[in-house]
N, C-alpha and C positions, 0 to 999 in steps of 0.2 A: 828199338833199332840199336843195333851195335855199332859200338864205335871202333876204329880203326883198330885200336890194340885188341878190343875183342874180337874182332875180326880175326886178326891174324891167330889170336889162340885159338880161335874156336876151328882154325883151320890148319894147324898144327897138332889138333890131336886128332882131327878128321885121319892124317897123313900117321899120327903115330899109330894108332888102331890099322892101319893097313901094314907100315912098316913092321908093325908088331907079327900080326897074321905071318908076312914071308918071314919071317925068321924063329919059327915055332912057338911060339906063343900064343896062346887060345885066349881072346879076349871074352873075358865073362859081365864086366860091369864096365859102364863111363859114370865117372862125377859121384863117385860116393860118398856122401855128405854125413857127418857125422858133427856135435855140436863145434868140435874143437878144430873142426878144419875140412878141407876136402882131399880126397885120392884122385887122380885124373883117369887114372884106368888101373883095373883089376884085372891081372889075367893069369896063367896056369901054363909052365913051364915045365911038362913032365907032371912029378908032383908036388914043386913047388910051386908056392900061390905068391906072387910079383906085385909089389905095388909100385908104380911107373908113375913117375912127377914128368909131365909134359912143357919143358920151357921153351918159346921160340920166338926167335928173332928176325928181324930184316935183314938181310945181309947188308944194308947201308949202317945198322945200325954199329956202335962202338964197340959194344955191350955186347959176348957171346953169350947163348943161351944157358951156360952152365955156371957162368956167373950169378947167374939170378937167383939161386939156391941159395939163400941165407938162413942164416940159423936160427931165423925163427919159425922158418916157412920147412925148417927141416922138424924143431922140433911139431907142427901143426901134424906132418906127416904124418912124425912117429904117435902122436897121441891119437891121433884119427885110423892108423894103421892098426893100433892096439886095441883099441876099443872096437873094432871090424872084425880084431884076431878069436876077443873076447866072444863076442855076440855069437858067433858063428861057430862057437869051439873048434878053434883051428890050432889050436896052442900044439896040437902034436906032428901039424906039416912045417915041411919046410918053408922059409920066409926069406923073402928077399924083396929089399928097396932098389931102384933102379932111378937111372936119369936118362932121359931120352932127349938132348938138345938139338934143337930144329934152327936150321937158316932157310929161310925162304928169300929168295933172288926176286928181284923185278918180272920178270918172266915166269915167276909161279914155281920154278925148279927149285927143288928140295934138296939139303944135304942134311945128311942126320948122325949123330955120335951119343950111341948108345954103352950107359956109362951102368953095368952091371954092380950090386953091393955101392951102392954111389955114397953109402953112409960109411966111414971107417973103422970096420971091425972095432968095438972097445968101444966107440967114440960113443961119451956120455951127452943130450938135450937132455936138458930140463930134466934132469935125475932117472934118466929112461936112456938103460944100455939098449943100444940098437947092434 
């Protein structure tokens, strides 16, 4: 049984996976689990291949969803993004991280801020230029 906060993630990437669809993006994998962390969704923009961090919030809550992107949850990304890039010899598409932050209202209504390259060109985790 999930608990409340899973709840609402598990229903926030239900919503991203759709948001995704209307906005050209071809959803190919949920929850790719790698030792060093997980991707929330894998999809295909053209011909670059998206890896998409799903964070979402209450709308009661304080805390917007793109706050919750911490640097170590960034480096998890990037090491689980690489090692997916690896496996899969992807090393010669294009790559791109994203943030997809979700409010969900009492009412179920969705607002969403889809935050393209969410990583800072240059910006160095954990000795891994992203």
């Amino acid at each position: 049984m999930l608990n409340e906060n899973q709840e609402l993630g598990r229903r926030g990437e239900e919503l991203a996976a759709k948001f995704l669809a209307k906005h050209a993006l071809k959803v190919l994998r949920r929850n790719v689990r790698r030792d060093m962390g997980e991707i929330d969704i894998l999809a295909l923009e053209g011909e670059t291949v998206v890896f998409v961090e799903v964070k979402t919030s209450a709308a009661s809550s304080p805390i917007r969803p793109e706050d919750q992107l911490t640097r170590t949850k960034k480096l998890h990304i990037a090491r689980t993004a690489l090692k997916f890039i690896q496996e899969k010899r992807l090393l010669n598409n294009r790559l791109r991280i994203d943030l997809l932050g979700i409010i969900i209202d009492a009412e179920g209504k969705a607002e969403f801020n889809h935050i393209k390259n969410a990583f800072e060109p240059g910006e160095v985790i954990g000795g891994l230029m992203i």
